[in-house]
Every structure is written in C-alpha cells, then in structure tokens.
N, CA, C and O atoms as CSV, one atom per row, in Angstrom:
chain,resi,resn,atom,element,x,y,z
A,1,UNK,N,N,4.339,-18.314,-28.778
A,1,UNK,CA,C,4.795,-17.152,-28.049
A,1,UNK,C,C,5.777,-17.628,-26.974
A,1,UNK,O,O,5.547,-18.629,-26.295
A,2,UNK,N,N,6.968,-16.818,-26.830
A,2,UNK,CA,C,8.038,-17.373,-26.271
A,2,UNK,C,C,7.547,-16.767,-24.469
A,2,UNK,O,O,6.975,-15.703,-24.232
A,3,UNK,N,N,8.043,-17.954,-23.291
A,3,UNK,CA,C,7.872,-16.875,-22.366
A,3,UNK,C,C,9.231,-16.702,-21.897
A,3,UNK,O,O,10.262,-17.339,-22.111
A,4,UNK,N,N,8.867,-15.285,-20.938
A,4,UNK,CA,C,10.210,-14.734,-20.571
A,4,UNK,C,C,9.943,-14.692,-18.569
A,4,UNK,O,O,8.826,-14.624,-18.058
A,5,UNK,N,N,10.973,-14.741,-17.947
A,5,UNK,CA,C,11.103,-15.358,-16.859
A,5,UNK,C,C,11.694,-14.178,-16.274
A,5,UNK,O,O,12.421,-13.554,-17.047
A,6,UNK,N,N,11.572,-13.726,-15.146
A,6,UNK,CA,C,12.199,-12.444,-14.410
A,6,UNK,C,C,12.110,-12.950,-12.669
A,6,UNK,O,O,11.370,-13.699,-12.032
A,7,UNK,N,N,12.952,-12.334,-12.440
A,7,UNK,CA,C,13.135,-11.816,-10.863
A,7,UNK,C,C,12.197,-10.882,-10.496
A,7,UNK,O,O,11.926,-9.850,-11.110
A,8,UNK,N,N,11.718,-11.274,-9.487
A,8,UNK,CA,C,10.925,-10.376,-8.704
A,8,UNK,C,C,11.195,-10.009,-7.425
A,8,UNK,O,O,12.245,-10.496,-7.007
A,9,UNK,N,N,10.614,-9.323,-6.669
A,9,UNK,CA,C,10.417,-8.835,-5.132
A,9,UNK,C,C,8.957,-8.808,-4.789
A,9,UNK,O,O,8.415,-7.747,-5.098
A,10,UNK,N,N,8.156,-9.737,-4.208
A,10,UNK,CA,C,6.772,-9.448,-3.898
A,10,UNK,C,C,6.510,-9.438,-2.358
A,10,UNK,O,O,7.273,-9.989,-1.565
A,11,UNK,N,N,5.555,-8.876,-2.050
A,11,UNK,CA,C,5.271,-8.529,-0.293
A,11,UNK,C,C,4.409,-9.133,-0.102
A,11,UNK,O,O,3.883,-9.295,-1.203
A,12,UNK,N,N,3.677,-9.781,0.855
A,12,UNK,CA,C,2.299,-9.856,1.283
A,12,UNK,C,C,2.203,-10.040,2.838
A,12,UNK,O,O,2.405,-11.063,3.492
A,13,UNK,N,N,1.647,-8.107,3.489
A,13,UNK,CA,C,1.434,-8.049,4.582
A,13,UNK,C,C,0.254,-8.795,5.330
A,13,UNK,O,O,-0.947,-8.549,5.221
A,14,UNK,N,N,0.940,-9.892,6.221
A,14,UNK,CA,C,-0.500,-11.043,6.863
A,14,UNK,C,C,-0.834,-9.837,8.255
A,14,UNK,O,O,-1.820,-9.703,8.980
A,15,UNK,N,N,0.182,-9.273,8.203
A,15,UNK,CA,C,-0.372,-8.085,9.871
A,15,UNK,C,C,-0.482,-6.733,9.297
A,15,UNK,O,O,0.522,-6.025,9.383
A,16,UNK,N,N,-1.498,-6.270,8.744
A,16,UNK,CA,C,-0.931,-5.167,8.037
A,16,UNK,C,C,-0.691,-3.823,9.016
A,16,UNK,O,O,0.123,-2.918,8.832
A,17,UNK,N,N,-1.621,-3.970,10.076
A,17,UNK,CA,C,-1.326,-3.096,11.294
A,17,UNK,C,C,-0.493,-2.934,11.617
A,17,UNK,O,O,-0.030,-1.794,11.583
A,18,UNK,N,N,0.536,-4.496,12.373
A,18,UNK,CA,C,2.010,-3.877,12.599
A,18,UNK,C,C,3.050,-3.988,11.472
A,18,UNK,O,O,4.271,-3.878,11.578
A,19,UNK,N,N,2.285,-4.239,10.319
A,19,UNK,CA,C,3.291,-3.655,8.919
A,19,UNK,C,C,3.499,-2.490,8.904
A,19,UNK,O,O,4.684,-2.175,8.796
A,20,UNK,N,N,2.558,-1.464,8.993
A,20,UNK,CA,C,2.356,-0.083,9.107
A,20,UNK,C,C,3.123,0.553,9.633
A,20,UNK,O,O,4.047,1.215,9.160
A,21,UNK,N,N,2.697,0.357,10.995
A,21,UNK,CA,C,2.951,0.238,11.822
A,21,UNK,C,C,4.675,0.599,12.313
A,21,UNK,O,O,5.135,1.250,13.251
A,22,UNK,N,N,5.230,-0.065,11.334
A,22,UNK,CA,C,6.826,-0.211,11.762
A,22,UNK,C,C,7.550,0.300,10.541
A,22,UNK,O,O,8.770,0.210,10.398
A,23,UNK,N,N,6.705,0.852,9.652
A,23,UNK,CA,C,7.107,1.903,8.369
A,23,UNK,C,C,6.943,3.043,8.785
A,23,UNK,O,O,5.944,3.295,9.459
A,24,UNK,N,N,7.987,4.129,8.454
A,24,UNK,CA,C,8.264,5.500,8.299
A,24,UNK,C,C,7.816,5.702,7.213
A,24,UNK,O,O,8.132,5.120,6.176
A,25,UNK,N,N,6.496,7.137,7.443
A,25,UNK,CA,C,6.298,7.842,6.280
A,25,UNK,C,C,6.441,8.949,6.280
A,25,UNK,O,O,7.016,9.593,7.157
A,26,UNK,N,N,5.819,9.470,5.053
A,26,UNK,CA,C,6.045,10.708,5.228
A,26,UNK,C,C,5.111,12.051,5.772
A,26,UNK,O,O,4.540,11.892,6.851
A,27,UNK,N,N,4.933,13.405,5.041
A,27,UNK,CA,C,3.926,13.564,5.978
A,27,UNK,C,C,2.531,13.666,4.996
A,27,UNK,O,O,2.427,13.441,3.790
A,28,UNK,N,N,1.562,14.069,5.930
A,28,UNK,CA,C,0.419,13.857,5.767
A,28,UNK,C,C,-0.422,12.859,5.943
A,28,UNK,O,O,0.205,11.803,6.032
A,29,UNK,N,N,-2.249,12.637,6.087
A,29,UNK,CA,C,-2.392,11.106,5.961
A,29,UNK,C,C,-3.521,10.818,5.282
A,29,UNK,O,O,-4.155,11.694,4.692
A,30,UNK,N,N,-3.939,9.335,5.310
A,30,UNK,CA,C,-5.080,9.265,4.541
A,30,UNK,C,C,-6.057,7.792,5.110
A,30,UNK,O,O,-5.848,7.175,6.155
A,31,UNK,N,N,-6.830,7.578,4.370
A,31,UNK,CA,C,-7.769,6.500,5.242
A,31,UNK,C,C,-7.524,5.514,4.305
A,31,UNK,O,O,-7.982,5.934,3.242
A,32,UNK,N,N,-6.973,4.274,4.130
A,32,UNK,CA,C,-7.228,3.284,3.159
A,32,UNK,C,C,-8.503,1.942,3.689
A,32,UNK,O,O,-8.370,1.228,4.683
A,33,UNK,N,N,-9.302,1.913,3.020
A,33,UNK,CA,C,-10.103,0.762,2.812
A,33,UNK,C,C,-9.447,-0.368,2.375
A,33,UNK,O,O,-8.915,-0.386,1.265
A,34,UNK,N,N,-9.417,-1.671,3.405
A,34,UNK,CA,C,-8.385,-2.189,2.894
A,34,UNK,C,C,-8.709,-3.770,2.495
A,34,UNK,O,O,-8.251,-4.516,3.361
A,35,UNK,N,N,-9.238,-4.335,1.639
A,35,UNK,CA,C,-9.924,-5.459,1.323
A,35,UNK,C,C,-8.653,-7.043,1.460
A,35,UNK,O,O,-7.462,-6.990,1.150
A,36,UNK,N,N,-9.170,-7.919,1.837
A,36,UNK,CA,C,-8.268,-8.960,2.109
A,36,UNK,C,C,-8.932,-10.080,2.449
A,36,UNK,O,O,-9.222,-10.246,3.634
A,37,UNK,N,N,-9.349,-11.200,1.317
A,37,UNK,CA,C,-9.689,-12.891,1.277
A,37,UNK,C,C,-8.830,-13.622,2.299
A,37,UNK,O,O,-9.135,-14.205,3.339
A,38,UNK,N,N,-7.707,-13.422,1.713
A,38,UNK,CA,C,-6.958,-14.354,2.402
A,38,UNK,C,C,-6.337,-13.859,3.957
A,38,UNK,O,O,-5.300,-14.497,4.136
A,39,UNK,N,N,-6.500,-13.327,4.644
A,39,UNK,CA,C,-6.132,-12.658,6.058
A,39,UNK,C,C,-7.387,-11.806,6.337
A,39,UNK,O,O,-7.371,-10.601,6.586
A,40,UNK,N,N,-8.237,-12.424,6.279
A,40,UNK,CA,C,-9.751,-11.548,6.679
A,40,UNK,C,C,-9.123,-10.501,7.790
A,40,UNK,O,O,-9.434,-9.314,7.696
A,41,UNK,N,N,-8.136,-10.992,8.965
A,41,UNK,CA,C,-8.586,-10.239,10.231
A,41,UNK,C,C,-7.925,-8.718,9.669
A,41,UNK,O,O,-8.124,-7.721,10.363
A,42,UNK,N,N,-7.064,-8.591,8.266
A,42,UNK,CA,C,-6.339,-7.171,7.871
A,42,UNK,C,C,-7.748,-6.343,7.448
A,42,UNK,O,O,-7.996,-5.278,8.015
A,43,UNK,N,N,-8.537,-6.813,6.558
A,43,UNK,CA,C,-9.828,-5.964,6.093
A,43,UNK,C,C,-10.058,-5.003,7.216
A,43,UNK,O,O,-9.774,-5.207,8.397
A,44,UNK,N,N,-10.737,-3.674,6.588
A,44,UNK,CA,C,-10.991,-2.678,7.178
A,44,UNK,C,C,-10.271,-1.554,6.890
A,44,UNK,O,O,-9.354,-1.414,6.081
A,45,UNK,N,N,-10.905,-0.567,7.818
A,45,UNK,CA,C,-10.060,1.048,7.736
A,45,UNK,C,C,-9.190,1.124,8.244
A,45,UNK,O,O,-9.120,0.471,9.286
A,46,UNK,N,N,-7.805,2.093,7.766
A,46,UNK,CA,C,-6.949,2.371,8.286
A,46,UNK,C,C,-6.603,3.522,8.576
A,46,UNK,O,O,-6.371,3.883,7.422
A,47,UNK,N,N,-6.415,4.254,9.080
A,47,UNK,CA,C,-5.707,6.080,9.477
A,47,UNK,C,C,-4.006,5.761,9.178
A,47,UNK,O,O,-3.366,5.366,10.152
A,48,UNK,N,N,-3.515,5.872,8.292
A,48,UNK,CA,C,-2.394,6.082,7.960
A,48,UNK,C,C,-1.413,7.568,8.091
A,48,UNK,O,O,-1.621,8.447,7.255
A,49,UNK,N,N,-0.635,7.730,8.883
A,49,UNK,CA,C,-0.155,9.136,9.307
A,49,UNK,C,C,1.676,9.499,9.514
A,49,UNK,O,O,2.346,8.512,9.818
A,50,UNK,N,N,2.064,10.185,9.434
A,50,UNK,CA,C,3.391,10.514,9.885
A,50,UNK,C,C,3.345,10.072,11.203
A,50,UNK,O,O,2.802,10.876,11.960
A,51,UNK,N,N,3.756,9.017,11.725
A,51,UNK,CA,C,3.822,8.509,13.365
A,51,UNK,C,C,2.974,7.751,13.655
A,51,UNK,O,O,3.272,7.111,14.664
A,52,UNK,N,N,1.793,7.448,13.134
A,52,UNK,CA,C,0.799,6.551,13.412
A,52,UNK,C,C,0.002,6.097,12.438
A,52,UNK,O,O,-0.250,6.723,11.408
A,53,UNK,N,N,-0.643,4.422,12.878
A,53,UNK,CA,C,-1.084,3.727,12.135
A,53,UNK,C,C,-2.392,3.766,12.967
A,53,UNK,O,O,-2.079,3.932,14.145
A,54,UNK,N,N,-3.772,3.675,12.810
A,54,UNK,CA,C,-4.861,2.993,13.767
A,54,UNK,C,C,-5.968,2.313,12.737
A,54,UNK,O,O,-6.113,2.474,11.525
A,55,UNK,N,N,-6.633,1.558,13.605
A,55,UNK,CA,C,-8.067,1.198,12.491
A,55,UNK,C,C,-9.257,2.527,13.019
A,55,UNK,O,O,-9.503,2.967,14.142
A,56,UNK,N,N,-9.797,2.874,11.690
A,56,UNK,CA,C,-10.789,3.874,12.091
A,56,UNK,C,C,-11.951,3.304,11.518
A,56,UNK,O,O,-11.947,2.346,10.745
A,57,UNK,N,N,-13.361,4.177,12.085
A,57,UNK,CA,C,-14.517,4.289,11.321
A,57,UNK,C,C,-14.817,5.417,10.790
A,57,UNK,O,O,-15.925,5.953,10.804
A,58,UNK,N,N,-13.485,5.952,10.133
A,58,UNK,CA,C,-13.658,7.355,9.549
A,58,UNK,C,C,-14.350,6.825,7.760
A,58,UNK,O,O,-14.267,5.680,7.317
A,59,UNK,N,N,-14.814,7.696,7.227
A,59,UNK,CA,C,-14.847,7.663,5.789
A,59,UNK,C,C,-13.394,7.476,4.747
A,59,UNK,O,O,-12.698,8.430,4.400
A,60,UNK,N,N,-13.235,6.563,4.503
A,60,UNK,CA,C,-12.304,5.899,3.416
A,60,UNK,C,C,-12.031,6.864,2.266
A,60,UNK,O,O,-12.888,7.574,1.739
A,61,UNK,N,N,-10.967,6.818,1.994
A,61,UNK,CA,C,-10.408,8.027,1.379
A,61,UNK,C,C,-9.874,7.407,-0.150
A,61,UNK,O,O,-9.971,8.075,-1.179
A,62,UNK,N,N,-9.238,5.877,-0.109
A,62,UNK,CA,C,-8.657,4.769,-1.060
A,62,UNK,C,C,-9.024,3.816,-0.856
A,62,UNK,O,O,-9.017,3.565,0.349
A,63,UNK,N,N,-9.561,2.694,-1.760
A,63,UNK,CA,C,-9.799,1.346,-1.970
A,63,UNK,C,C,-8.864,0.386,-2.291
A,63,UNK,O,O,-8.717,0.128,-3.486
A,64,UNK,N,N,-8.287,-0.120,-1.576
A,64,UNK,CA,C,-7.274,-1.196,-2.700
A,64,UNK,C,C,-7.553,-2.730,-1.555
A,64,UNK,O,O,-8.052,-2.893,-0.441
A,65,UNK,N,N,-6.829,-3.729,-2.723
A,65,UNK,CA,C,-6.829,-4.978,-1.765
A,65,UNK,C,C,-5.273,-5.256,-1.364
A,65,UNK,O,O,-4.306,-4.550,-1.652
A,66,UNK,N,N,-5.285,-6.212,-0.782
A,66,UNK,CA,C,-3.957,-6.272,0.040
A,66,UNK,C,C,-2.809,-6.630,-1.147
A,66,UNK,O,O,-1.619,-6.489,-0.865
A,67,UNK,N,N,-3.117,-6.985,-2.163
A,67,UNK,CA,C,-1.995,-7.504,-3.291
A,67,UNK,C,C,-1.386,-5.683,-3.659
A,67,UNK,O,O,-0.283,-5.202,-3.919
A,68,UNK,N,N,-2.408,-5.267,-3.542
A,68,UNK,CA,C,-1.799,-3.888,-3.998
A,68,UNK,C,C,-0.829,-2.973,-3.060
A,68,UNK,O,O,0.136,-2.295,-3.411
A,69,UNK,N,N,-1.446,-3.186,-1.603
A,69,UNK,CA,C,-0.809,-2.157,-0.763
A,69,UNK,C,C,0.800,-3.173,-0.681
A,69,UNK,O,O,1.781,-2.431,-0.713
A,70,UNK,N,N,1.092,-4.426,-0.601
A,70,UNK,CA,C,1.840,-4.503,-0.612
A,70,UNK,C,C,2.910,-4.345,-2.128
A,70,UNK,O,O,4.125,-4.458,-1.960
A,71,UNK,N,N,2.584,-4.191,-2.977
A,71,UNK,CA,C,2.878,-3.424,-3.944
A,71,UNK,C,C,3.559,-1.547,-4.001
A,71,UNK,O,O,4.519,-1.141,-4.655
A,72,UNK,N,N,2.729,-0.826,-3.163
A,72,UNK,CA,C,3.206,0.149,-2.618
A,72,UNK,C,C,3.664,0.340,-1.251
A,72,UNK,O,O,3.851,1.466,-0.790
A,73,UNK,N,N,3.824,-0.592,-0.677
A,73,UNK,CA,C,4.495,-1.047,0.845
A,73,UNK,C,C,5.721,-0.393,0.948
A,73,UNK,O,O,5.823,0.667,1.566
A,74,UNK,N,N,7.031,-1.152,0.175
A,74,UNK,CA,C,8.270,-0.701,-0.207
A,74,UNK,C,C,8.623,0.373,-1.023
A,74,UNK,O,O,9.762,0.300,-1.485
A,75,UNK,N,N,7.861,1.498,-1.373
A,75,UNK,CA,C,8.050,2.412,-2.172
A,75,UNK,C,C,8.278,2.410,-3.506
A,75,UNK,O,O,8.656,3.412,-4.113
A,76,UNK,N,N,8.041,1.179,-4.092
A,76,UNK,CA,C,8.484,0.978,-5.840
A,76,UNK,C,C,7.780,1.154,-6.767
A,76,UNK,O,O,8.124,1.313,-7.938
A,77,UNK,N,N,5.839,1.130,-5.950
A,77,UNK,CA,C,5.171,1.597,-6.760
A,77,UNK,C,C,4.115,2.370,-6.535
A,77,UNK,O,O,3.718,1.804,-5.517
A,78,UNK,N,N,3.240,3.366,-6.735
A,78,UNK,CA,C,2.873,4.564,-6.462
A,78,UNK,C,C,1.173,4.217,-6.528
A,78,UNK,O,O,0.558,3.617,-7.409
A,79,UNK,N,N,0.888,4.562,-5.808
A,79,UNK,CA,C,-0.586,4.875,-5.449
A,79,UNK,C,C,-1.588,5.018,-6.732
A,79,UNK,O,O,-2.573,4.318,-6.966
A,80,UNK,N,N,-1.034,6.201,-7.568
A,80,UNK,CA,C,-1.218,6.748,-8.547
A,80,UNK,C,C,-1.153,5.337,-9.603
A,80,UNK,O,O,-2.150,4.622,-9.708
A,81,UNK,N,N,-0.440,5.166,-10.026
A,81,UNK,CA,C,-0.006,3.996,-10.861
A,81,UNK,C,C,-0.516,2.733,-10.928
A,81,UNK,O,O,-0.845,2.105,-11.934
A,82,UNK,N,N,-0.573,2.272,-9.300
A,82,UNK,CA,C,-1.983,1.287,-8.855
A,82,UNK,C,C,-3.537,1.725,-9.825
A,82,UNK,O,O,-4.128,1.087,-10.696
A,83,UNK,N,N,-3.783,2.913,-9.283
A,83,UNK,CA,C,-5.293,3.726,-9.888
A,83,UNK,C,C,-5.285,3.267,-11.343
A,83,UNK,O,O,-6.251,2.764,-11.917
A,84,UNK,N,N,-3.830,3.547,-11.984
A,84,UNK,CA,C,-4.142,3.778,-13.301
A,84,UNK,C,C,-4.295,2.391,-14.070
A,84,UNK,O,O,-4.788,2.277,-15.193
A,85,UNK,N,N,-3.813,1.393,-13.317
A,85,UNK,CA,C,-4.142,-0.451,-13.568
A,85,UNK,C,C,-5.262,-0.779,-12.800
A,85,UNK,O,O,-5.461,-1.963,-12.527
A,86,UNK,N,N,-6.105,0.187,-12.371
A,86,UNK,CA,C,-7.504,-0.726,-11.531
A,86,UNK,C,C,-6.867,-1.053,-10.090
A,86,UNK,O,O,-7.695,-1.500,-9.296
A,87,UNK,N,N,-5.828,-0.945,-9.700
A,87,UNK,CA,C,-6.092,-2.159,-8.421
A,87,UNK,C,C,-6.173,-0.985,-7.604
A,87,UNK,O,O,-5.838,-1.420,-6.503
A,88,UNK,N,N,-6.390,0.128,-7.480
A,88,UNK,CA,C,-6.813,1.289,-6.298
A,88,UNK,C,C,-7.787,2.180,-6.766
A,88,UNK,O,O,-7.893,2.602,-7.918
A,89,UNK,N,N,-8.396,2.405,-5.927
A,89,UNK,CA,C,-9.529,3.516,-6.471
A,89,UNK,C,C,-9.470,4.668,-5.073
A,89,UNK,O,O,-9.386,4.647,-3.845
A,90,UNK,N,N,-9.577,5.620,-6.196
A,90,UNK,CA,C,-9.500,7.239,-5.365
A,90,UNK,C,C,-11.054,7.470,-4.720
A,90,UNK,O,O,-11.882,7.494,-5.631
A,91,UNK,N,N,-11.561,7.618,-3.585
A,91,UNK,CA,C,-12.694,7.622,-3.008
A,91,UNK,C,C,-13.033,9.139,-2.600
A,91,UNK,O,O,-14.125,9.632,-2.317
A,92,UNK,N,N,-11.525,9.834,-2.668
A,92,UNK,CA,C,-11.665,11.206,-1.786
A,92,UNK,C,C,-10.891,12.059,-2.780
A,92,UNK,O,O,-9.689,11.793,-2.744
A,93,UNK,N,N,-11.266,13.148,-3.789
A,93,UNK,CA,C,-10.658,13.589,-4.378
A,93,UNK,C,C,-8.747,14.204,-3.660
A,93,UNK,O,O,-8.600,14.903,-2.658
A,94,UNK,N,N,-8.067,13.883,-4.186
A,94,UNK,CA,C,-6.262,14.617,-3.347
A,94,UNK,C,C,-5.977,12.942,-2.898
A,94,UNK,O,O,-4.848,12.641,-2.512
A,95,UNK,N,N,-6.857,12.085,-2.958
A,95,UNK,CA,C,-5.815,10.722,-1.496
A,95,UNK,C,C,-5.022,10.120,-2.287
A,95,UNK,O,O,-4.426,9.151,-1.818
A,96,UNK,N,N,-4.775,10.491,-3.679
A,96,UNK,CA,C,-4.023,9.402,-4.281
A,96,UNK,C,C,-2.394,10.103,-4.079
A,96,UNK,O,O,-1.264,9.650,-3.899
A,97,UNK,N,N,-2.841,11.081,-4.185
A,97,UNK,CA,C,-1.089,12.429,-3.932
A,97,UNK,C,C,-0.689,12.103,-2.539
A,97,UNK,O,O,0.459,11.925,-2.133
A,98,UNK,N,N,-1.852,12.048,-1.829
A,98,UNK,CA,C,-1.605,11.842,-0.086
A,98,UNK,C,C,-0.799,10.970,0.172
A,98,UNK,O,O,0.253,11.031,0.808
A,99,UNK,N,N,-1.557,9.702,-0.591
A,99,UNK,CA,C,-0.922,8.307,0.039
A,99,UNK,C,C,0.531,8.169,-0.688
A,99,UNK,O,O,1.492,7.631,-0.137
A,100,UNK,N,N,0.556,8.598,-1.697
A,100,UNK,CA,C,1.899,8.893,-2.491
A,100,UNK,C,C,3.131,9.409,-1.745
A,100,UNK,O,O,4.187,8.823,-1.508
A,101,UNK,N,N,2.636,10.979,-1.348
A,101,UNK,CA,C,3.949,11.081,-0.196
A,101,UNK,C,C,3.872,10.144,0.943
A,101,UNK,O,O,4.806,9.342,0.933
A,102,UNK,N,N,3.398,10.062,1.502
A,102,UNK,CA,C,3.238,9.232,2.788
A,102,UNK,C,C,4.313,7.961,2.447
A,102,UNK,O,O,5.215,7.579,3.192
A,103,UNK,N,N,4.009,7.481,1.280
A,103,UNK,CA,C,4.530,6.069,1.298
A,103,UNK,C,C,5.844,6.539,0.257
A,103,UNK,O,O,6.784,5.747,0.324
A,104,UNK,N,N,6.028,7.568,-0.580
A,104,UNK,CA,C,7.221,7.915,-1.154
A,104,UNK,C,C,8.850,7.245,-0.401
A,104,UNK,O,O,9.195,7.494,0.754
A,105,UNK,N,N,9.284,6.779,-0.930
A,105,UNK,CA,C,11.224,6.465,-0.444
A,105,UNK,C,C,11.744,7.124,-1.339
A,105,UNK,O,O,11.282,7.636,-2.358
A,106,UNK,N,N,13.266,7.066,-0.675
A,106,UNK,CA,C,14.048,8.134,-1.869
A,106,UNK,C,C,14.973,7.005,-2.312
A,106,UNK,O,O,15.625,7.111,-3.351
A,107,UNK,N,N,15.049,5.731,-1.393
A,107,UNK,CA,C,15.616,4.590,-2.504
A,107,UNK,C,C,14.468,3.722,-3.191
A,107,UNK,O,O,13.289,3.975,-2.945
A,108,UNK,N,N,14.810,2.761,-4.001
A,108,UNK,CA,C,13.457,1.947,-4.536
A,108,UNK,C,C,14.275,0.396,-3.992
A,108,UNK,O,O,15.441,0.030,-3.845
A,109,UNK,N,N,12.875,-0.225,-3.808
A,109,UNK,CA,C,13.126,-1.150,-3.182
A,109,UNK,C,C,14.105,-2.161,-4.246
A,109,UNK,O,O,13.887,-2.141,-5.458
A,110,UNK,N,N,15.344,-3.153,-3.569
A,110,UNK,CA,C,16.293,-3.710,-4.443
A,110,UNK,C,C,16.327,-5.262,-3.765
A,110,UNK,O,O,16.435,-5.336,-2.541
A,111,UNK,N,N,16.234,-6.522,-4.582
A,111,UNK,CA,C,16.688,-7.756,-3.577
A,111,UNK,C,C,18.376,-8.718,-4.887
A,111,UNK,O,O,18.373,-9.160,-6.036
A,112,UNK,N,N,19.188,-8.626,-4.078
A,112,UNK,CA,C,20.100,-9.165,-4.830
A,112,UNK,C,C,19.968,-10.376,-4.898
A,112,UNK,O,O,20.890,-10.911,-5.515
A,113,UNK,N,N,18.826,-11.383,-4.338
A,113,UNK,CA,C,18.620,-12.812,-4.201
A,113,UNK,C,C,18.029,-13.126,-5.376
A,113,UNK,O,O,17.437,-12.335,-6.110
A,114,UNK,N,N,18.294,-15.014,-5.661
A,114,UNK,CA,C,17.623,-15.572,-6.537
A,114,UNK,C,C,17.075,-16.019,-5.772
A,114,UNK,O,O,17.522,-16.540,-4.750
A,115,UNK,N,N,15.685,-15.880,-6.194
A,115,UNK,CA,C,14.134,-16.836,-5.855
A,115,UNK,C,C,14.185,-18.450,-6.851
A,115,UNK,O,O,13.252,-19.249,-6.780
C-alpha cells in the first residue's frame, strides 16, 4: 500500500483560556468539558460565550479532548463532524448547533507554508 503525504495545519491550545479567550465568536453559548493529558492545568469546564470565556461548575453541555477543540479552534471543522468521528460527545441535547455557531468563520482556516 502506497503512502500519500499531505500538508497540514494543526493547533494545540497549551492555554486554552486565553486561547478562547482572544477568539471572536459568535452568538450564543455553551459549556465544554474539556479533557487534556498533556496540559493538565487546561482540563475542566468552560462557559464559552459571545464576549466571554470563564471556567465554570456549571453542568457540561460537550465532551471533547484538547486534540479536538483545537481542531474546531480555527473554524475548519465543526462540532457536529467531531461527534460524528467520536472525538465529541453531545451531553446537552442543541450544544452541538450551539458550539457550531459560536465557533462558525466565514473564511476556513488557510497556511501557505511548507512544514
């Protein structure tokens, strides 16, 4: 089997607070549960909102681990789409639409660099 070699763009938020944080979304919000081995101090809840980021002890609305949110970080890939490969789980019936607009762009993320 032949392999084939591609360009990528990958993220991995080590602050995910002031990752958030310093992203424009859109509106509405939602709670992500946010699992993370490698940057223990990101684990936990988040309140994700039009204008604000905080850690809560509200009830979790989405499950994902940090490989994923930075996956939907840059807008290229959808909440929804995560769910449908396992790496997010819907906890609150509506959070997958939620987090969708919230994190929606109207460009998709582009890098003209070779890695």
């Amino acid at each position: 089997m032949a392999c084939r070699v591609i360009e990528g763009l990958w993220v991995r938020l080590v602050d995910v607070e002031a990752a958030l944080a310093a992203r424009s979304f859109g509106d509405g919000s939602v709670v992500l549960e946010l699992r993370d081995e490698l940057c223990e101090w990101n684990q936990g809840r988040y309140r994700v909102e039009a204008g604000s980021v905080s850690r809560t002890d509200a009830a979790a609305e989405l499950a994902l681990d940090a490989a994923a949110l930075g996956s939907a970080y840059l807008g290229g890939f959808t909440f929804a789409g995560l769910a449908l490969a396992g790496r997010a789980e819907e906890l609150q019936a509506g959070a997958l639409a939620r987090a969708d607009a919230l994190f929606g762009t109207a460009r998709q993320p582009w890098c003209p660099e070779l890695f």
